[in-house]
matplotlib code that plots the C-alpha trace (Angstrom):
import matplotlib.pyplot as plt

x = [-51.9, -48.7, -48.6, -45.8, -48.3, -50.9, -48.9, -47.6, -51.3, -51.7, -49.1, -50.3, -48.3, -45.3, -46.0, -48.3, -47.2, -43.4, -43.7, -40.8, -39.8, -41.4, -44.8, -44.2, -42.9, -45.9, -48.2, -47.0, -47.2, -51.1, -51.8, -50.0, -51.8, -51.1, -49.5, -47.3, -43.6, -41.1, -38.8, -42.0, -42.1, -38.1, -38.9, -41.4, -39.4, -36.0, -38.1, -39.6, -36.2, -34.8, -37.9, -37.2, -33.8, -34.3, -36.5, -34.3, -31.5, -34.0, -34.8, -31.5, -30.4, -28.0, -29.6, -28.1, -29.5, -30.9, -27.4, -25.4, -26.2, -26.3, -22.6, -21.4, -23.3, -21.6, -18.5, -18.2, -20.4, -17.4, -14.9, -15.7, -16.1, -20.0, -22.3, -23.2, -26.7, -29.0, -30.2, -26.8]
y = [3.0, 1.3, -0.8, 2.1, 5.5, 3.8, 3.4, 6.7, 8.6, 6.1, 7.3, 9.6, 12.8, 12.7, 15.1, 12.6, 11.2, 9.4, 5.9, 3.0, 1.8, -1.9, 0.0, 1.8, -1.0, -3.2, -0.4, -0.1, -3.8, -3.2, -0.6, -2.5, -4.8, -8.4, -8.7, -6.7, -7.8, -7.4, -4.9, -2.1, -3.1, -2.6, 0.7, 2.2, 1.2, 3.0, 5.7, 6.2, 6.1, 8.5, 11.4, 10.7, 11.2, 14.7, 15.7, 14.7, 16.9, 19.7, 19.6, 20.0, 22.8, 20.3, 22.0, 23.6, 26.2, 26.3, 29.1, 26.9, 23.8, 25.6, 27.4, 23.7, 22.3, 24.5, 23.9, 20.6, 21.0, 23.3, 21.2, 17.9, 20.4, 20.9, 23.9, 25.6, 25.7, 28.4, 31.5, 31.1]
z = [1.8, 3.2, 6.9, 7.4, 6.3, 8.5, 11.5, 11.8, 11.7, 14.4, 16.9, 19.8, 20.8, 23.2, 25.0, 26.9, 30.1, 29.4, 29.6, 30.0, 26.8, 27.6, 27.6, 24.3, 22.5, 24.3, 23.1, 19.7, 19.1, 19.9, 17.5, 14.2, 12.0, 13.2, 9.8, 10.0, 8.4, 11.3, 9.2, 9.7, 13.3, 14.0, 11.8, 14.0, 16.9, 15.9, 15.0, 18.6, 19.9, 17.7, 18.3, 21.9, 21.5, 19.9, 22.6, 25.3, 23.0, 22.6, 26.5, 27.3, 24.7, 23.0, 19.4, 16.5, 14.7, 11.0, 10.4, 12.1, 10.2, 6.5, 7.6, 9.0, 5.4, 3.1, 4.5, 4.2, 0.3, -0.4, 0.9, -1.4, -4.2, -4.6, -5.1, -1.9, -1.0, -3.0, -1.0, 1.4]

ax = plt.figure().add_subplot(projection="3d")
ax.plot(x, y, z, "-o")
ax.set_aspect("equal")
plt.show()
């Protein structure tokens, strides 16, 4: 098993209480491996920020739906001359 796969079954939900962004950095720092390379730490970091991100988006209703993105997908497949997506 990776540093990376045994991080991630280490993360608790979000759904807990939010938290500043010092305390979940400070917090992640405590659960990795004190060997950890800094490019996994960076990694884990982005990703926090980025699931946050999509729940603020998702919070506020800024979401498209599965339709929207296979119509805006094959549009753009089409338009640089690819195969649509199957089952559309």
């Amino acid at each position: 098993m990776t540093v990376r796969s045994g991080v991630r079954a280490l993360r608790k939900p979000y759904t807990a209480g939010m938290k500043t962004p010092k305390q979940q950095a400070l917090e992640l720092l405590e659960r990795l491996p004190d060997d950890a390379p800094m490019n996994t730490v960076l990694a884990e970091i982005h990703f926090i920020a980025s699931v946050q991100r999509g729940v603020e988006d998702a919070q506020r209703g800024d979401v498209v739906t599965q339709d929207e993105v296979r119509l805006r997908l094959n549009k753009w497949l089409a338009s640089s001359g690819h195969e649509k997506l199957s089952g559309t």
